[in-house]
N, C-alpha and C positions, 0 to 999 in steps of 0.2 A: 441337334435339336434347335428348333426354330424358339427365339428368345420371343417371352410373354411378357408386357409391362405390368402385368397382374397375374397371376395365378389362379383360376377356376377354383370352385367348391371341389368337385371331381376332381380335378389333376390334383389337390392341396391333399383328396382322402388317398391318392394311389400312391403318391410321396409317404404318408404317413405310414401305408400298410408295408411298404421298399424300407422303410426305416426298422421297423419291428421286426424283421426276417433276423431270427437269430446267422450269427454270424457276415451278416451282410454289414460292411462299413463304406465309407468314402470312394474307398476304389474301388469297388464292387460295382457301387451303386454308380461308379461314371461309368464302369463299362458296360453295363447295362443301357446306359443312356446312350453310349457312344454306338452301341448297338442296334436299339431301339427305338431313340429318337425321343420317346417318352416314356416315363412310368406303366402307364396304362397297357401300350404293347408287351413291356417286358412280363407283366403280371400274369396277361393271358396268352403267353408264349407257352409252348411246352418245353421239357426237360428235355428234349435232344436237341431242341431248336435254339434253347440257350444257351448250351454247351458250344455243339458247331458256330453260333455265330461270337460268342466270348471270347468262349477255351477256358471256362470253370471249369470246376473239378465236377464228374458226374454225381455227387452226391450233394455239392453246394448245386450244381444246375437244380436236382429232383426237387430240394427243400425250399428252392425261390419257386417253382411251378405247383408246386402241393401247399404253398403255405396259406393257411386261412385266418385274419385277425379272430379272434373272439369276439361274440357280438355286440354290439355297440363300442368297442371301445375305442377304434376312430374316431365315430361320431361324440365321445366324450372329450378326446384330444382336442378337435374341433372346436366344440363348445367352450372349454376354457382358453384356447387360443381367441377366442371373441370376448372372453371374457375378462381377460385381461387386458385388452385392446391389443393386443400384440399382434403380428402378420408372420408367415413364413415366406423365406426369400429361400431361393435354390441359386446353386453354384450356377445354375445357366440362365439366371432373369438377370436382366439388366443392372439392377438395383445394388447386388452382390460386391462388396468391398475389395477393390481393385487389388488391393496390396495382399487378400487374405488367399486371392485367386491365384496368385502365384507361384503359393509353397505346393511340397511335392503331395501334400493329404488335404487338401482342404475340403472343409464338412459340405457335406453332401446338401445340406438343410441346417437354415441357420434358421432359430427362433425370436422375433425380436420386439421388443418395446420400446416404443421412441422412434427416434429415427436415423438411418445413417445418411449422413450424405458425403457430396463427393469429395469436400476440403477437409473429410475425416483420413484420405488418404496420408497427407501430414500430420501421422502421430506417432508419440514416441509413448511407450511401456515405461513404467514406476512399477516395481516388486520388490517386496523385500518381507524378513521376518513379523509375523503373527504379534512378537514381543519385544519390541524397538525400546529403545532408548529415548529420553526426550532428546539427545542430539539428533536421534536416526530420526524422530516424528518431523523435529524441525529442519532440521539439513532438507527430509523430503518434500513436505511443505512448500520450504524457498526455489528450490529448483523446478518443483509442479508449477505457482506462482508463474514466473518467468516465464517458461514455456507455456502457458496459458496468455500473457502479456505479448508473446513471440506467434500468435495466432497457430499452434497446434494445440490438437485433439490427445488427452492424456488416457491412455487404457491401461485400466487394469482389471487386478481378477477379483475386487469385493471381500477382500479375507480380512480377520481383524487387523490390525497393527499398521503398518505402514500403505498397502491398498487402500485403507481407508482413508488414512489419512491424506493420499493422492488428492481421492474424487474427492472429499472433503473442503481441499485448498482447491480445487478444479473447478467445483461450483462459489464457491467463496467470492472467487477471481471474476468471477461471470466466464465462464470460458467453457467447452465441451470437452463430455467426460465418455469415456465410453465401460460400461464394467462387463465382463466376462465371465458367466455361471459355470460352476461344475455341478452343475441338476440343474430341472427344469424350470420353466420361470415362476410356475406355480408354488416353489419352494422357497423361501424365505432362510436362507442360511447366508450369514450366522446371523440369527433372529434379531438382534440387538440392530441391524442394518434396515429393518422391515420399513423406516420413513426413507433411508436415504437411498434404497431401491427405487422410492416411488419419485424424488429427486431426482435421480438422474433418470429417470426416464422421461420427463418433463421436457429437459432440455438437451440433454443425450441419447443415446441409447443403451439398454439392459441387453445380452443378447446369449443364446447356448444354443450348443447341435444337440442338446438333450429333452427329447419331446417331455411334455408337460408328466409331472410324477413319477420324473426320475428321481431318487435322493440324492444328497452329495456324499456321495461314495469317493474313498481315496481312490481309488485308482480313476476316478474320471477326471480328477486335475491334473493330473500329464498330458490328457485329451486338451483340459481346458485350456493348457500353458500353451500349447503350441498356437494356440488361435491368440492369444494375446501377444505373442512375438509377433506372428502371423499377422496381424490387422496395423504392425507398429513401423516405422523407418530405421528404430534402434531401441535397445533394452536398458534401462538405466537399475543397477540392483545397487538399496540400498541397504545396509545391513542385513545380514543373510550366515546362519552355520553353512557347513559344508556340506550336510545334507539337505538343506533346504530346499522349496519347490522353485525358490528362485533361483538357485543354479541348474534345476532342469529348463525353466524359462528360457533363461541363459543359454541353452545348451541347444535348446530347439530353434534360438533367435541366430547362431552359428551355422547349421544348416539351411537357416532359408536365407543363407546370406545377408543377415542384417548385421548391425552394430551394435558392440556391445560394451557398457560403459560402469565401472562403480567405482563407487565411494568407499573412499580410505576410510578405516575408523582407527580406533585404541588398539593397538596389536595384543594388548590382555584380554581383551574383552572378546568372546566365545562367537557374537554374532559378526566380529568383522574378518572373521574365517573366511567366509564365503567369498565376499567381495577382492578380499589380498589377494584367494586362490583365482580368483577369475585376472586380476590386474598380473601375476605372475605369467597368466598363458596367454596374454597378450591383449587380454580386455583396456579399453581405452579409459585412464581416470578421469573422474569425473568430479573437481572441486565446485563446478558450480554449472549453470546450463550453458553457462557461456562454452564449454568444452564439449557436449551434444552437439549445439546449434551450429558449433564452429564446421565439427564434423560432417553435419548434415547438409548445411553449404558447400561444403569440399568438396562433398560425393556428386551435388549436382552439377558443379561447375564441370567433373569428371564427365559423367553422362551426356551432359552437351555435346561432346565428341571432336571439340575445337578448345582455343583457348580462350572464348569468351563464354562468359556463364548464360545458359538458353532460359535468358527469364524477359522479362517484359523489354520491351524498346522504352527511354525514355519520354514522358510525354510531360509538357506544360500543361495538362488538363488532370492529370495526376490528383487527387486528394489527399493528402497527409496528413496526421497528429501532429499539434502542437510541439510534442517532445519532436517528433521527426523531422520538422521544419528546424530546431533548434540547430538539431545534428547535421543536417543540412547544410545551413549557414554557416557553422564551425568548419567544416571540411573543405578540402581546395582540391584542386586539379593535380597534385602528389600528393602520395600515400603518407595517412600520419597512422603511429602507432594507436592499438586502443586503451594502453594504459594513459597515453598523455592528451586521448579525447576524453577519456573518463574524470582525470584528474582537471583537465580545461573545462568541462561541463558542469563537473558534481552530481555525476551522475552515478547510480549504484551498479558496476560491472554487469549485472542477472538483465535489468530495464535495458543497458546500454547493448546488450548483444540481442537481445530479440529486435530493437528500434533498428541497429542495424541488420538484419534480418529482413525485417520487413523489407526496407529500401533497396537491398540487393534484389529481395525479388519482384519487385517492381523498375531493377533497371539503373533506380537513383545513385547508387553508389557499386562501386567494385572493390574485392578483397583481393589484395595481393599476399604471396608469403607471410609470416611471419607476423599473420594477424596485424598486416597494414590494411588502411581504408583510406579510398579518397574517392573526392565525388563524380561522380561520370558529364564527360562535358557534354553541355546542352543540346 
């Protein structure tokens, strides 16, 4: 399929009507695409012609070639999709979230408010229990904070309790939030959220594969969890039971190969079930962002495919914060610990690993083992 920097009225209603084919989901609908090239052919394909060139089952082939929306109810889709200023991006326009592209279901049709862009590929997931703790509120808080400080994008899925409290501290910070619907945008769940929806759309983005007047039905946040691993670099679960949606998160952020990281709690306490059982099969603890960030750096340095990290060349024309120049000038040409840059600065650990953060990826500085740093020579 030839990539559109926009999407047509037309192509928008023939996506709509590929959407509402019962039983047709993600993979369906790409191999119709992969087929087709576009919505439109596949729609006025006929039922042998889909099969032969698919390999659908002959009764999913007839029900794609027979199926007829009801009338108007595209053009109503449509209508509130303008109406809430929202846009629809497909897995094959440009637009489409690089990191969301690459797990093995990604939504066919994403609906969205705000906007994503491209340095939203640097973001890490915050999920946890509906019913936190004020530790769990604030533990999540301070690590959202930081990682907002550390110039990533924080996604979650909008639920009460600790989601909220994420985008919460996400916009707080000034920093971008991304929240992820289980129903469509036109749905306001959980109602209590109905300003800090319109908040982060402002300066993030709201987004769901759920066209407009879906409800939030339980079974569609297993749908939603995977797109929020899915859009993330790593899953941080902060308090969470054992059955909670954040160990399915968790669980889905495992297969798309991301990281996955929680927070110890109270070993009496019911919600730090989840997070123990995750840190038991090998999830990475996570006392504060500095152990995210640490790992996020790791991986890059990894992917490079050498043993220098593939981030920026030094340059004297560079621009840095205040704080960053500080770190700077403290640091020499051997590696110092960052407990004894922390304790030499007065800096608070959460500030002191996103500042360094920053300068690795710009080049200024290099992490050696054992969470040493020194400065890269000029």
């Amino acid at each position: 399929m030839v990539q559109k920097e926009q999407e047509s009225e037309k192509d928008i209603h023939d996506w709509l009507i590929l959407d509402r084919i019962p039983q047709v989901g993600p993979l369906t609908i790409a191999k119709l695409i992969e087929s087709f090239g576009e919505p439109g052919k596949a729609l006025r394909a006929s039922a042998a012609e889909i099969r032969s060139k698919t390999g659908l089952s002959e009764r999913l082939s007839k029900s794609i070639a027979t199926f007829k929306p009801k009338p108007d109810e595209i053009e109503k889709d449509i209508s509130t999709i303008e109406r809430l200023g929202a846009r629809v991006i497909t897995r094959w326009s440009p637009g489409y979230p690089s990191n969301l592209k690459d797990i093995y279901d990604p939504p066919a049709l994403l609906f969205v408010r705000g906007s994503l862009l491209p340095e939203d590929s640097r973001s890490i997931a915050m999920v946890g229990t509906r019913n936190p703790t004020r530790y769990g509120v604030e533990f999540a808080k301070s690590i959202t904070r930081d990682l907002v400080r550390a110039s990533f994008t924080v996604v979650s899925g909008l639920a009460r309790g600790i989601d909220t409290a994420c985008h919460v501290a996400a916009l707080k910070e000034g920093g971008r939030t991304i929240a992820v619907l289980g129903c469509g945008l036109d749905v306001t769940y959980p109602r209590e959220n109905e300003s800090l929806i319109e908040r982060i759309a402002e300066s993030g983005a709201v987004v769901s594969e759920f066209r407009p007047g879906i409800s939030p039905l339980k079974t569609n946040f297993f749908r939603r969890n995977r797109i929020v691993s899915g859009l993330s670099l790593a899953v941080v679960v902060v308090q969470a039971t054992r059955k909670s949606g954040s160990l399915i998160t968790a669980f889905h952020a495992l297969e798309q190969n991301r990281d996955v990281f929680a927070v110890p709690g109270n070993v009496t306490n019911e919600r730090s079930r989840g997070p123990h059982y995750l840190i038991k099969q090998g999830a990475g603890l996570a006392e504060s962002a500095e152990d995210v960030l640490a790992s996020i750096a790791s991986c890059e340095f990894r992917q490079s495919g050498n043993n220098e990290p593939a981030y920026l060349e030094p340059s004297n024309d560079l621009n840095v914060s205040e704080a960053a120049q500080t770190i700077l000038d403290f640091l020499d040409l051997d590696p110092t610990p960052i407990d004894l840059i922390c304790e030499g600065l007065k800096i608070e650990p959460g500030r002191l690993s996103g500042t360094l953060l920053e300068l690795e990826l710009l080049g200024l500085v290099r992490q050696s083992p054992g969470k040493l740093f020194s400065r890269v020579r000029p």
